[in-house]
PDB file with SEQRES, HELIX, SHEET and CRYST1 records, atoms N, CA, C and O in Angstrom:
SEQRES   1 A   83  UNK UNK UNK UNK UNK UNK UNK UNK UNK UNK UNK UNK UNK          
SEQRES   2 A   83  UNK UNK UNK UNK UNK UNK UNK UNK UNK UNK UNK UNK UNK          
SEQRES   3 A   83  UNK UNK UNK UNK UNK UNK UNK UNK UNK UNK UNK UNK UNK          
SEQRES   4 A   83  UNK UNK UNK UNK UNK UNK UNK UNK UNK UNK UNK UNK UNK          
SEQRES   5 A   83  UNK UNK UNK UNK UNK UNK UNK UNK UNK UNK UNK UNK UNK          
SEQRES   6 A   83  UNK UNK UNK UNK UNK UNK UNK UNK UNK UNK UNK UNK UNK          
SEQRES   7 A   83  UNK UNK UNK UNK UNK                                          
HELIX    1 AA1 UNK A    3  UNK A    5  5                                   3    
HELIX    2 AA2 UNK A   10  UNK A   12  5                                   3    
HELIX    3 AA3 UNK A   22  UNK A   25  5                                   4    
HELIX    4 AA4 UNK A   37  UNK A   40  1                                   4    
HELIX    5 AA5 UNK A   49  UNK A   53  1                                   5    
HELIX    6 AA6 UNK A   54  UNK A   58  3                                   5    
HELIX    7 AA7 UNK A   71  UNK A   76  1                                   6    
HELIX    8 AA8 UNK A   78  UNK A   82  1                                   5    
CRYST1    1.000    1.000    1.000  90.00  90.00  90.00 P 1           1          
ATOM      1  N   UNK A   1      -1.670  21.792   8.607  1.00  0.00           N  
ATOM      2  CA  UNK A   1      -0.436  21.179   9.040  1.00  0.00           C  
ATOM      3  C   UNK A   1       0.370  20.732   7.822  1.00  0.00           C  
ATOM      4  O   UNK A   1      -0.080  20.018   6.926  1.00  0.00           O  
ATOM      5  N   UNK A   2       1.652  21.244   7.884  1.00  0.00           N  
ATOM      6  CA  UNK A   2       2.255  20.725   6.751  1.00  0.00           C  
ATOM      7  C   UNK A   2       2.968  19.296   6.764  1.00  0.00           C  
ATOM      8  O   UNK A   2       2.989  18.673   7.825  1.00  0.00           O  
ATOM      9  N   UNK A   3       3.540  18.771   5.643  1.00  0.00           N  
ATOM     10  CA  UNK A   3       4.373  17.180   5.630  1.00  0.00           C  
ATOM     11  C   UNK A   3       5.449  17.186   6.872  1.00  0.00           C  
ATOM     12  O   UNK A   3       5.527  16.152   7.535  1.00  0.00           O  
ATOM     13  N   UNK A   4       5.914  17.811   7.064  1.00  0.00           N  
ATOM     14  CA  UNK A   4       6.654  18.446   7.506  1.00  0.00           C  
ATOM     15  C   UNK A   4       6.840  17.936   9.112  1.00  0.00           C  
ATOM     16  O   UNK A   4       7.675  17.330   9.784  1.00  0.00           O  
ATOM     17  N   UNK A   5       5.415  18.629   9.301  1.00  0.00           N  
ATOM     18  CA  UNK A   5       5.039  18.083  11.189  1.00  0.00           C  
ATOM     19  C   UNK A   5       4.452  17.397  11.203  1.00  0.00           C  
ATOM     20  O   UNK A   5       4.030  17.269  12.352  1.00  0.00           O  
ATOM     21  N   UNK A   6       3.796  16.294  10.171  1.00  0.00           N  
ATOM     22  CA  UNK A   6       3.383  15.185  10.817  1.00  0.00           C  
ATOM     23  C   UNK A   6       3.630  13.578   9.675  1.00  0.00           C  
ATOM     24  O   UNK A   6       3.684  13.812   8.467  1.00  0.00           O  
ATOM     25  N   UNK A   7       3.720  12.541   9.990  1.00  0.00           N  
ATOM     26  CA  UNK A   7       4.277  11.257   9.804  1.00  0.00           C  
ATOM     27  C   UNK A   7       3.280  11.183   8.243  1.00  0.00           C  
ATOM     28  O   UNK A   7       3.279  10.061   7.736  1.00  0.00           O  
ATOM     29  N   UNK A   8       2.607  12.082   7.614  1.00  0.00           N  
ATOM     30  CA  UNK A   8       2.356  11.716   6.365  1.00  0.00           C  
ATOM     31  C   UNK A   8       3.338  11.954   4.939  1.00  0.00           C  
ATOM     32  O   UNK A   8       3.705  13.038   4.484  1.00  0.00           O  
ATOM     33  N   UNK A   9       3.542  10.989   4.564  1.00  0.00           N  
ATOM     34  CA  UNK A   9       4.696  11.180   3.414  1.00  0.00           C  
ATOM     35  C   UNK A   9       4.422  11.949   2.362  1.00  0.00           C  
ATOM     36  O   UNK A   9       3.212  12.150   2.252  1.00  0.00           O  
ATOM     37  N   UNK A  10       5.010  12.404   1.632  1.00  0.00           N  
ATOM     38  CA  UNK A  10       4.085  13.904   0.502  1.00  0.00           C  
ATOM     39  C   UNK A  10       3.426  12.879  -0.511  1.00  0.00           C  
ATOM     40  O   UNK A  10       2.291  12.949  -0.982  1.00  0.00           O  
ATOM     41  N   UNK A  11       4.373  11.925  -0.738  1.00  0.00           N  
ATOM     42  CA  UNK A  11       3.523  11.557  -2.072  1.00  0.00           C  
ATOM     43  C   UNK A  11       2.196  10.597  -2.275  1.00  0.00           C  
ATOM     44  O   UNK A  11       1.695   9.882  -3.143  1.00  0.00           O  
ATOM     45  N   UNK A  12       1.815  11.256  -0.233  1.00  0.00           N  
ATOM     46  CA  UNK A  12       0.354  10.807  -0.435  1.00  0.00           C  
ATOM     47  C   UNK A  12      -0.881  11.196  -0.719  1.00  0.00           C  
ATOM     48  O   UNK A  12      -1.998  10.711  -0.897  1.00  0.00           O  
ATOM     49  N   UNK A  13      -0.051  12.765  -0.699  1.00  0.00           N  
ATOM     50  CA  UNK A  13      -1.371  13.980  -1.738  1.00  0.00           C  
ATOM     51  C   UNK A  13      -1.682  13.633  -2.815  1.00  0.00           C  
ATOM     52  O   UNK A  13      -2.719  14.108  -3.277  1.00  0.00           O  
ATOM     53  N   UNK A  14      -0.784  12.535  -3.731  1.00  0.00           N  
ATOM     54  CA  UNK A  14      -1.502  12.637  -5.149  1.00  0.00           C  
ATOM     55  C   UNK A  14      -1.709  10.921  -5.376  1.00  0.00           C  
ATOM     56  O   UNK A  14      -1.579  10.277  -6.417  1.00  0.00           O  
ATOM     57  N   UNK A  15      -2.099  10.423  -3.923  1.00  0.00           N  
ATOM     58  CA  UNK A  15      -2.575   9.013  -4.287  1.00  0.00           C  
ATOM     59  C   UNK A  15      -4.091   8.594  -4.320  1.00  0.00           C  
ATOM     60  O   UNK A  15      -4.912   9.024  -3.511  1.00  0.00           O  
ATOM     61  N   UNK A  16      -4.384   7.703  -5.346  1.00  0.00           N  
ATOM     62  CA  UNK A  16      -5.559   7.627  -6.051  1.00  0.00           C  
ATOM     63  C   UNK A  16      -6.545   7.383  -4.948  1.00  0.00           C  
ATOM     64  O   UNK A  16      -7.639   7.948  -4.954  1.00  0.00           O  
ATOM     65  N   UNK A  17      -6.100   6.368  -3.791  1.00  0.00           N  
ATOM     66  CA  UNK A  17      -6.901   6.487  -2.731  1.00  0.00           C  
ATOM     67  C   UNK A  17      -7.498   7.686  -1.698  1.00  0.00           C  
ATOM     68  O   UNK A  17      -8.620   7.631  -1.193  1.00  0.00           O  
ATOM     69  N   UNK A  18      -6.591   8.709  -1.497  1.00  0.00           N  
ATOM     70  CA  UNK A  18      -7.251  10.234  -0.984  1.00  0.00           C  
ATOM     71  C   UNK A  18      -8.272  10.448  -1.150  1.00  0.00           C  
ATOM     72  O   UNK A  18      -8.871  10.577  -2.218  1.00  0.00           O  
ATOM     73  N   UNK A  19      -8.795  10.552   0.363  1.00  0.00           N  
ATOM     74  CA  UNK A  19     -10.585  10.737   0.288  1.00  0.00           C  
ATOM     75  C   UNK A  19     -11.381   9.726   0.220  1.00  0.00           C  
ATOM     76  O   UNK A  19     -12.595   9.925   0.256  1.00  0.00           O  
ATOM     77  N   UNK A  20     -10.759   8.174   0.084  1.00  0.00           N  
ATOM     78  CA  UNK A  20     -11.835   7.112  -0.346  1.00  0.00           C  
ATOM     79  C   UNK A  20     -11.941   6.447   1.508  1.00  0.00           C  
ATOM     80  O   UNK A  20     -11.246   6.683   2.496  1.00  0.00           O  
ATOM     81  N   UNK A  21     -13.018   5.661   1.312  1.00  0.00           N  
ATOM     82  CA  UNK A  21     -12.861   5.149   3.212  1.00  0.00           C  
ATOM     83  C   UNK A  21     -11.647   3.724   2.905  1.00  0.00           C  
ATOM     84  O   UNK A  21     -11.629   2.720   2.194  1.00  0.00           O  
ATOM     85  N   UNK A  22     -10.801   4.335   3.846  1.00  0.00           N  
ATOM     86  CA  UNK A  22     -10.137   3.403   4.075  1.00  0.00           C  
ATOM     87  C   UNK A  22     -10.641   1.708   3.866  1.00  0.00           C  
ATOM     88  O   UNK A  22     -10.294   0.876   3.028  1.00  0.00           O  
ATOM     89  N   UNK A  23     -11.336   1.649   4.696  1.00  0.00           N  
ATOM     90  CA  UNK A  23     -11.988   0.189   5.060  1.00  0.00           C  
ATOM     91  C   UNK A  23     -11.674  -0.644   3.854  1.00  0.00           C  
ATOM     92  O   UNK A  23     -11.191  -1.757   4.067  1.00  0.00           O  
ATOM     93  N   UNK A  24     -11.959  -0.117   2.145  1.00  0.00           N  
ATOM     94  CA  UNK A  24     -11.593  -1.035   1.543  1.00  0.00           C  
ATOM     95  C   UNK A  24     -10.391  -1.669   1.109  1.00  0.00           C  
ATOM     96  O   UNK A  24     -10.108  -2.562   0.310  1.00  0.00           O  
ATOM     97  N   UNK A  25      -9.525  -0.616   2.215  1.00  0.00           N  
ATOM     98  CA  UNK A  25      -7.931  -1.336   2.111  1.00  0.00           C  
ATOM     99  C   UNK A  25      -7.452  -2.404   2.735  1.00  0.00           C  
ATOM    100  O   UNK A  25      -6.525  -3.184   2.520  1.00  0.00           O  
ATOM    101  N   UNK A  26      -8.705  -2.222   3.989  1.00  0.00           N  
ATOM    102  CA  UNK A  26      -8.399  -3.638   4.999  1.00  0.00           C  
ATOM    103  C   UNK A  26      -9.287  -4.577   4.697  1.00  0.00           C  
ATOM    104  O   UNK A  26      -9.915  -4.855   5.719  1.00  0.00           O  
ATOM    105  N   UNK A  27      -9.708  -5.315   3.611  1.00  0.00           N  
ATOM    106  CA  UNK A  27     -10.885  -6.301   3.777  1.00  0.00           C  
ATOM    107  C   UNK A  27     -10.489  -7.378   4.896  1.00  0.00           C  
ATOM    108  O   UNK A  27      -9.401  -7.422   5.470  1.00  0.00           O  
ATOM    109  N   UNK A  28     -11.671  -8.315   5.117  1.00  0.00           N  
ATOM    110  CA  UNK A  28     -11.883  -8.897   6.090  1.00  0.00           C  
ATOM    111  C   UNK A  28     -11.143 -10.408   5.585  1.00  0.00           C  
ATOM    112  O   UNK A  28     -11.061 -11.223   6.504  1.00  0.00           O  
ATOM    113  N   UNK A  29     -10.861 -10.647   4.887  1.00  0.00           N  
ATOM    114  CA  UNK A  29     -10.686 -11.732   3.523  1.00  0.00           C  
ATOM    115  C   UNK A  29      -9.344 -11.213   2.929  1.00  0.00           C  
ATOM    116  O   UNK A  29      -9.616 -10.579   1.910  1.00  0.00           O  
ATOM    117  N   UNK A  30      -7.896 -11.229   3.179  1.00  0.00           N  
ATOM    118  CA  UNK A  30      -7.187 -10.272   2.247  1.00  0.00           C  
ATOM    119  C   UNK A  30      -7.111 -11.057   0.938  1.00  0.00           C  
ATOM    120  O   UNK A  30      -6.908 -10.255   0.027  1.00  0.00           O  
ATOM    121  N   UNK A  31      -7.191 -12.267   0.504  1.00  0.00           N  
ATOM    122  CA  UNK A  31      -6.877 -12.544  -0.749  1.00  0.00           C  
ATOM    123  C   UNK A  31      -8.105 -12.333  -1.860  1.00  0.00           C  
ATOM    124  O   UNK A  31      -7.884 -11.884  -2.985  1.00  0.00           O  
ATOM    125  N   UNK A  32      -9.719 -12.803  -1.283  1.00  0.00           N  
ATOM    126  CA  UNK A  32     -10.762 -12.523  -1.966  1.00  0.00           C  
ATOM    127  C   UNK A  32     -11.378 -11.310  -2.057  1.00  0.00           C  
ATOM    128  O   UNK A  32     -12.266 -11.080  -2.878  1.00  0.00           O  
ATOM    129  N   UNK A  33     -10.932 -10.458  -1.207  1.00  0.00           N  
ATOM    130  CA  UNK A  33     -12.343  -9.271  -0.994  1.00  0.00           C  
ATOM    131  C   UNK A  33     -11.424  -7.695  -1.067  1.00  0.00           C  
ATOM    132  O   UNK A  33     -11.657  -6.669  -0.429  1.00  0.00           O  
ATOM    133  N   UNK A  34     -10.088  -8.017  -2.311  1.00  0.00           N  
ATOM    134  CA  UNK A  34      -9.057  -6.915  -1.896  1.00  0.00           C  
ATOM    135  C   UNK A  34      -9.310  -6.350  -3.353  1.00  0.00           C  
ATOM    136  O   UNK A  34      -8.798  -5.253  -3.579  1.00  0.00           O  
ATOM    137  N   UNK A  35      -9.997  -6.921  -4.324  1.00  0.00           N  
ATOM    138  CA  UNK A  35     -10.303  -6.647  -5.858  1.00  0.00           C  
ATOM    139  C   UNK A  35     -10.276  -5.004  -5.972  1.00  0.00           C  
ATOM    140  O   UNK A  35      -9.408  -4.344  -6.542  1.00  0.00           O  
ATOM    141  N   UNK A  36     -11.516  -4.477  -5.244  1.00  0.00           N  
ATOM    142  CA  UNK A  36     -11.761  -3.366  -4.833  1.00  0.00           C  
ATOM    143  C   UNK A  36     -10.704  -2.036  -5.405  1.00  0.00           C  
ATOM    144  O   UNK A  36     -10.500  -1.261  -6.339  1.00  0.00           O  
ATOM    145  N   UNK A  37      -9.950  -2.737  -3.200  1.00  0.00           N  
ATOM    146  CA  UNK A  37      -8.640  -1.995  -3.710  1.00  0.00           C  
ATOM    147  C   UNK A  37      -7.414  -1.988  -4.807  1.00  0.00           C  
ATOM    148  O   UNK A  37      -6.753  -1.070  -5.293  1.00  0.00           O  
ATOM    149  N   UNK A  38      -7.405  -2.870  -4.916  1.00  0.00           N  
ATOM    150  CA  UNK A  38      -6.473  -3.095  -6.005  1.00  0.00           C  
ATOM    151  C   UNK A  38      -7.002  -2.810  -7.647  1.00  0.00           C  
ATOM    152  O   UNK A  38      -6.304  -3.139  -8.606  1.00  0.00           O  
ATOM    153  N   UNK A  39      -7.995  -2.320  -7.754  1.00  0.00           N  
ATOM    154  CA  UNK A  39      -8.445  -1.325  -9.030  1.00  0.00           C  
ATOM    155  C   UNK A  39      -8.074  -0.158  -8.539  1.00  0.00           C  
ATOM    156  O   UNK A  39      -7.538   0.505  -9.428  1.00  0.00           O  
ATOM    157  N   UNK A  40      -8.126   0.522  -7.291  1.00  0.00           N  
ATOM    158  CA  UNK A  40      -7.918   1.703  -7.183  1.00  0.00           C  
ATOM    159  C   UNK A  40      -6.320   1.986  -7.377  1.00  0.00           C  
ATOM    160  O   UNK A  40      -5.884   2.953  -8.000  1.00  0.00           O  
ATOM    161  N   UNK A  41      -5.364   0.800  -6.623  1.00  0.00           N  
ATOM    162  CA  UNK A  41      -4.162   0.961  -6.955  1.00  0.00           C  
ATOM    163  C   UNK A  41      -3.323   1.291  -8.204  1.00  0.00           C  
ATOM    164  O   UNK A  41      -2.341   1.999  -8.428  1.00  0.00           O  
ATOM    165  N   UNK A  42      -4.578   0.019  -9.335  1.00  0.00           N  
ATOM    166  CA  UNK A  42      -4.199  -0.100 -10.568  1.00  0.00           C  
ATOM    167  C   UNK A  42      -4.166   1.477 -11.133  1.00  0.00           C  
ATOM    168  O   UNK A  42      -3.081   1.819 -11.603  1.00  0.00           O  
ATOM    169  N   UNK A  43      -4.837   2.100 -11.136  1.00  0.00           N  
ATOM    170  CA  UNK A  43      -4.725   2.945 -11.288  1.00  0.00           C  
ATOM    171  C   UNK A  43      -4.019   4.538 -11.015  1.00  0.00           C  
ATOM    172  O   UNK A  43      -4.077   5.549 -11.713  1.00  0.00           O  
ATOM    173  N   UNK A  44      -3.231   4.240  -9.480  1.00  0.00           N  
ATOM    174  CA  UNK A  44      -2.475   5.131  -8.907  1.00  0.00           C  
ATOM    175  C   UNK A  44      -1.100   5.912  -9.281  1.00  0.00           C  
ATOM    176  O   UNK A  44      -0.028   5.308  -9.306  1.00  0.00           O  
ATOM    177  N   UNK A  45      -1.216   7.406  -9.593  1.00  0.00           N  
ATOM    178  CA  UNK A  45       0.325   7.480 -10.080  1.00  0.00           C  
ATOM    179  C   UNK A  45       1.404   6.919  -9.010  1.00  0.00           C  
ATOM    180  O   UNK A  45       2.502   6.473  -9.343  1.00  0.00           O  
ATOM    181  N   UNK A  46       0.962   7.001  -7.748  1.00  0.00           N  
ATOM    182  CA  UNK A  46       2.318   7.096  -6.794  1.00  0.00           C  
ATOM    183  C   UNK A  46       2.328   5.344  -6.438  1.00  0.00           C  
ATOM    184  O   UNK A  46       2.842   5.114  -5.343  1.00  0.00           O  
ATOM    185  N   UNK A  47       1.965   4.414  -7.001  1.00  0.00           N  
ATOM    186  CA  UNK A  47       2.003   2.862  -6.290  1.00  0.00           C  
ATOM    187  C   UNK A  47       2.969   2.491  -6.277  1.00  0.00           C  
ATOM    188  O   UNK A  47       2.896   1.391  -5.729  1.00  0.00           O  
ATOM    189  N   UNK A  48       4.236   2.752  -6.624  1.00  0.00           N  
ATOM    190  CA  UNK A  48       5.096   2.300  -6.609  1.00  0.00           C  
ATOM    191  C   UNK A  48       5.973   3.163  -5.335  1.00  0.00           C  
ATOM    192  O   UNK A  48       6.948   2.643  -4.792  1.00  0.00           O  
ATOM    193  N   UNK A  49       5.588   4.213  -5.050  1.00  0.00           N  
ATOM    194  CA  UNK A  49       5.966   4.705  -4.004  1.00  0.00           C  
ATOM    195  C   UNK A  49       5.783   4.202  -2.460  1.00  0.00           C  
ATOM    196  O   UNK A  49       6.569   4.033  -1.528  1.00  0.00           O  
ATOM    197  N   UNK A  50       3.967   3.998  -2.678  1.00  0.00           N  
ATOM    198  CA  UNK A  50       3.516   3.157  -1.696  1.00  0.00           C  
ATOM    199  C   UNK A  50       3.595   2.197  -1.081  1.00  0.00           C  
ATOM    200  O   UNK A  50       3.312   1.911   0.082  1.00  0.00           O  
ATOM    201  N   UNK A  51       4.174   1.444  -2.249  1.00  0.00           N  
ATOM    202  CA  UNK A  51       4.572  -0.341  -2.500  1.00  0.00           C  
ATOM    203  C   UNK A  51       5.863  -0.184  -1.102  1.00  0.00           C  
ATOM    204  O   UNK A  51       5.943  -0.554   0.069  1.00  0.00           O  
ATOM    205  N   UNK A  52       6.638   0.515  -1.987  1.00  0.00           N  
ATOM    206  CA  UNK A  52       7.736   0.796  -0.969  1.00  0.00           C  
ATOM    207  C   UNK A  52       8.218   0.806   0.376  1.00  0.00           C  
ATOM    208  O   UNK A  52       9.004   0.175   1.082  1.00  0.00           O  
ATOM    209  N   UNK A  53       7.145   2.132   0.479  1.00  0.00           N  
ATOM    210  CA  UNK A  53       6.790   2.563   2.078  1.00  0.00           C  
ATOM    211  C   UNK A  53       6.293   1.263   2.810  1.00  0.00           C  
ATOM    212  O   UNK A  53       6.915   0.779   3.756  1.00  0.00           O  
ATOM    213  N   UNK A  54       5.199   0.761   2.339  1.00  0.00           N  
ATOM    214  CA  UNK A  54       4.843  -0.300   3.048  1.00  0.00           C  
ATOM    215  C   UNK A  54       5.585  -1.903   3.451  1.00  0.00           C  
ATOM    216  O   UNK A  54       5.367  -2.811   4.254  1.00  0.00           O  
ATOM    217  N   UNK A  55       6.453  -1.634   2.487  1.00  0.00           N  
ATOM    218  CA  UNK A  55       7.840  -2.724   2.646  1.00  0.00           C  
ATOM    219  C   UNK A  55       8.799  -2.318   3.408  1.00  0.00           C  
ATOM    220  O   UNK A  55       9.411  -3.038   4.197  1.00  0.00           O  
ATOM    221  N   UNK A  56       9.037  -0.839   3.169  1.00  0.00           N  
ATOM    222  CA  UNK A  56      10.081  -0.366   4.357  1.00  0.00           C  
ATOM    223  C   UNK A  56       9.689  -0.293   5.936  1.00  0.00           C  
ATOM    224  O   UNK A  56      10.459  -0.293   6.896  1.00  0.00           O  
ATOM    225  N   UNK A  57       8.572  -0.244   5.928  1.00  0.00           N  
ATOM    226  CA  UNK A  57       7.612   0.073   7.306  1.00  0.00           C  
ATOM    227  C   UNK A  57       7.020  -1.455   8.167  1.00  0.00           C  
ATOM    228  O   UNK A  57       6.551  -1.729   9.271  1.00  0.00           O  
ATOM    229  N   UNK A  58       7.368  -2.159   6.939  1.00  0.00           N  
ATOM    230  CA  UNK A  58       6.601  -3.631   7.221  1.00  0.00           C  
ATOM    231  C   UNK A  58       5.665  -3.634   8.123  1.00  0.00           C  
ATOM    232  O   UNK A  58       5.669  -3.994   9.301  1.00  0.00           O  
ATOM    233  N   UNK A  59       4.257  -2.866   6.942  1.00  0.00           N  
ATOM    234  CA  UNK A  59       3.136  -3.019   6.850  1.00  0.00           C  
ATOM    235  C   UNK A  59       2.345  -4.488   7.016  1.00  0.00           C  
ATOM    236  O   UNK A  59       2.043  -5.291   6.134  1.00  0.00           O  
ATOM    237  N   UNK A  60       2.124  -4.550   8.415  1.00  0.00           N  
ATOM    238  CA  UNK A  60       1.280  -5.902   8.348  1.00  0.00           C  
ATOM    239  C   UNK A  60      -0.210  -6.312   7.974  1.00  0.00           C  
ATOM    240  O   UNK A  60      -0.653  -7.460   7.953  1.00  0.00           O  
ATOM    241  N   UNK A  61      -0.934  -5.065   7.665  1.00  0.00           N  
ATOM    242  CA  UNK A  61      -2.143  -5.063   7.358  1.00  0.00           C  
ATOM    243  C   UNK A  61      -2.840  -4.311   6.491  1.00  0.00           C  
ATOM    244  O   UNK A  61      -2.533  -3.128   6.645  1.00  0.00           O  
ATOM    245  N   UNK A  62      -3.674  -4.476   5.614  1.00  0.00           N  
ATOM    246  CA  UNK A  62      -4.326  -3.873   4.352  1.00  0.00           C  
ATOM    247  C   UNK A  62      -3.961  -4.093   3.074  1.00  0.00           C  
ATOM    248  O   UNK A  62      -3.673  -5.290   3.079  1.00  0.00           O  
ATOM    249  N   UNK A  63      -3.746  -3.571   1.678  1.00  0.00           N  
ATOM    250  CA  UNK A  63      -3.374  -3.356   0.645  1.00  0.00           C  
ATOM    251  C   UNK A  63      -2.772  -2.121   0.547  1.00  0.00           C  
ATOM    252  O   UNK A  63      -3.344  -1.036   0.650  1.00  0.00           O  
ATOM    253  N   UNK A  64      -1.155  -2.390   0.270  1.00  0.00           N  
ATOM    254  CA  UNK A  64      -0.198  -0.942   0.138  1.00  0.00           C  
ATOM    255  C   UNK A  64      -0.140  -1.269  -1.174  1.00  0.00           C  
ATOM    256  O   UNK A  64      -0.751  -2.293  -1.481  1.00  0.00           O  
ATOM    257  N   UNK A  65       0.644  -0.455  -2.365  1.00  0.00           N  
ATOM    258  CA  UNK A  65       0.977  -0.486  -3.594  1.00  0.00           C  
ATOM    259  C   UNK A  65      -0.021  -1.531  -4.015  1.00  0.00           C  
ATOM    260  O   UNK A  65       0.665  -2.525  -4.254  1.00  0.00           O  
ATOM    261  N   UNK A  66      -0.761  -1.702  -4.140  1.00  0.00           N  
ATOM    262  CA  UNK A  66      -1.593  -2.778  -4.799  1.00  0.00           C  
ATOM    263  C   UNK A  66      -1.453  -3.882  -4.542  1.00  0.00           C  
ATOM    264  O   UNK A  66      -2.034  -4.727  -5.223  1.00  0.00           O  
ATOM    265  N   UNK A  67      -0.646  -4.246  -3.486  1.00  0.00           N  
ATOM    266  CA  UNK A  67      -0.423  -5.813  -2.824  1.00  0.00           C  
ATOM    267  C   UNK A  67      -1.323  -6.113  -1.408  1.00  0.00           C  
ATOM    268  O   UNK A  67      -2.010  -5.270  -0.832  1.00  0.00           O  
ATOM    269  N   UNK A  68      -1.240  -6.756  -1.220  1.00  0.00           N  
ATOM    270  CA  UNK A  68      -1.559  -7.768   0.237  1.00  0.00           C  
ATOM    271  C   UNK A  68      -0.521  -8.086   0.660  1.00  0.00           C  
ATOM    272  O   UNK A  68       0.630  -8.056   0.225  1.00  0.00           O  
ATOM    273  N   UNK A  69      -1.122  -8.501   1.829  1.00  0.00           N  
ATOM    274  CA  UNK A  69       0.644  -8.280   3.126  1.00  0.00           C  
ATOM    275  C   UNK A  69       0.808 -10.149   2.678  1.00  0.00           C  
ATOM    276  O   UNK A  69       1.646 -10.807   3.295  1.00  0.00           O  
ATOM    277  N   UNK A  70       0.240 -10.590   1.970  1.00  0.00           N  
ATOM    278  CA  UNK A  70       0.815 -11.830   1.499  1.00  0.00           C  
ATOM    279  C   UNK A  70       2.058 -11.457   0.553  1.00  0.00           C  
ATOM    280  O   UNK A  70       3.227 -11.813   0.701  1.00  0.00           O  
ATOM    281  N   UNK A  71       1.502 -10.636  -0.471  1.00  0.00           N  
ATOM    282  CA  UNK A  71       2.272 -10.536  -1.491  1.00  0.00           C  
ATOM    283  C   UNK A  71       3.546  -9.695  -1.097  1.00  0.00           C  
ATOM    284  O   UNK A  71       4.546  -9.472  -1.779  1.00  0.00           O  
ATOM    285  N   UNK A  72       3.288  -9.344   0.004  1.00  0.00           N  
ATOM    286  CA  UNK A  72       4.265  -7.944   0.528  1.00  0.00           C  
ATOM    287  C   UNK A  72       5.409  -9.050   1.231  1.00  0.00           C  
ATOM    288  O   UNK A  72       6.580  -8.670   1.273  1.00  0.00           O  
ATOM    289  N   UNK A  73       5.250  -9.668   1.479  1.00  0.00           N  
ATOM    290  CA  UNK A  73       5.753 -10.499   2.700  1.00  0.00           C  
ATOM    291  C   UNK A  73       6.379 -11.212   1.245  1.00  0.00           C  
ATOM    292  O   UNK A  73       7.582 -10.951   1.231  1.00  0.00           O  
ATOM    293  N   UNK A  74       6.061 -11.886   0.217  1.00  0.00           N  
ATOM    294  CA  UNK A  74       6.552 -12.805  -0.698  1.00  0.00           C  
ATOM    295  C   UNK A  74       7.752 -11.755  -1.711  1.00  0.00           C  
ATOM    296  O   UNK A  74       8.704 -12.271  -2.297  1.00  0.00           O  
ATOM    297  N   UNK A  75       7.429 -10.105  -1.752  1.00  0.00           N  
ATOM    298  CA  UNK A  75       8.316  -9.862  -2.319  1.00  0.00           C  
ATOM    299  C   UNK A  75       9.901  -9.763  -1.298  1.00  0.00           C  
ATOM    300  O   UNK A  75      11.061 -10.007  -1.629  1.00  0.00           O  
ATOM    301  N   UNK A  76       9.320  -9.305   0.014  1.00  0.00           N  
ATOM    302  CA  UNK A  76      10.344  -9.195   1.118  1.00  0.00           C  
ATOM    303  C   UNK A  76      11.262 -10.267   0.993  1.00  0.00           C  
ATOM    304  O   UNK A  76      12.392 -10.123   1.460  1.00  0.00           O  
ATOM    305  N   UNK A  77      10.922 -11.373   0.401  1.00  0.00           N  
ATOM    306  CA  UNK A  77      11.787 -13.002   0.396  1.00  0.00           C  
ATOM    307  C   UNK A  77      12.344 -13.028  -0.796  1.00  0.00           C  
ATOM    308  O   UNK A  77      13.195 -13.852  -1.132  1.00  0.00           O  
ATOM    309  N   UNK A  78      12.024 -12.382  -1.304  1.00  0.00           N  
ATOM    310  CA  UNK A  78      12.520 -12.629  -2.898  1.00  0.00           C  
ATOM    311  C   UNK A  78      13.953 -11.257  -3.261  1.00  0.00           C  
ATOM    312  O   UNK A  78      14.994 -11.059  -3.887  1.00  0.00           O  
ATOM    313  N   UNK A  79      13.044 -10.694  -2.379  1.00  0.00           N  
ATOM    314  CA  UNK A  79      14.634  -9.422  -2.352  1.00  0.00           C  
ATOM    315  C   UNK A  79      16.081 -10.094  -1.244  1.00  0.00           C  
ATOM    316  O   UNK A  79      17.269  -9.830  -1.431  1.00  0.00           O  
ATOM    317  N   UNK A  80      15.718 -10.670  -0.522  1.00  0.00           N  
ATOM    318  CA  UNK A  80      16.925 -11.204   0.442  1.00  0.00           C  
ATOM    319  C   UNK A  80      17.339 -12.354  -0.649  1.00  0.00           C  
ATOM    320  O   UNK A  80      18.507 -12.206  -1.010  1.00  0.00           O  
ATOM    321  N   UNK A  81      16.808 -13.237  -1.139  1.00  0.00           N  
ATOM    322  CA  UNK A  81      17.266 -13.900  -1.951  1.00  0.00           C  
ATOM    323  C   UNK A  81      17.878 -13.632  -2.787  1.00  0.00           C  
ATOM    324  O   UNK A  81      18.751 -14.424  -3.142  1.00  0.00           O  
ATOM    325  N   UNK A  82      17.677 -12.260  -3.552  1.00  0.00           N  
ATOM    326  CA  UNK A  82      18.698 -11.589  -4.554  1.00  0.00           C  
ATOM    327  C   UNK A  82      19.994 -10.589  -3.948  1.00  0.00           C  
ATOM    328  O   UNK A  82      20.857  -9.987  -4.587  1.00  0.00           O  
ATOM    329  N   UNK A  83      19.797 -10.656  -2.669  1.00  0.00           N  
ATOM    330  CA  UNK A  83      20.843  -9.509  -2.176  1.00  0.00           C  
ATOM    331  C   UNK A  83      21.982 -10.625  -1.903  1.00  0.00           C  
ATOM    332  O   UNK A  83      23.088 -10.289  -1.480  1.00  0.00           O  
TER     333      UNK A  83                                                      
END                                                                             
């Protein structure tokens, strides 16, 4: 199936997470137990893409771009504040 026909964005073929189990995107704990993911992010070419998506989509759960929906939610406030 290509990008095309279904709701996956392309530039999630070359994200560092592909292939890993999800699960460690959702810890149970998002501020203590997200370390994990957020090495994998650190490392991602596309995180800043991700970051994005998950702000545009307002992602309420897991680690997108290397954030927590805390941090996701704190940049969301900080951009209305500058607009």
């Amino acid at each position: 199936m290509s990008d095309a026909t279904t709701s996956t964005p392309p530039w999630r073929r070359q994200a560092a997470c592909k292939g890993l189990d999800p699960s460690i995107f959702y810890p149970a704990d998002d501020e203590d137990e997200c370390l994990d993911a957020k090495a994998v992010c650190a490392q991602c070419p596309v995180v800043d893409l991700c970051l994005e998506h998950a702000l545009g989509v307002r992602e309420k759960e897991g680690i997108w771009g290397g954030c927590s929906e805390r941090e996701r939610r704190r940049i969301i406030r900080q951009r209305r504040r500058s607009a």
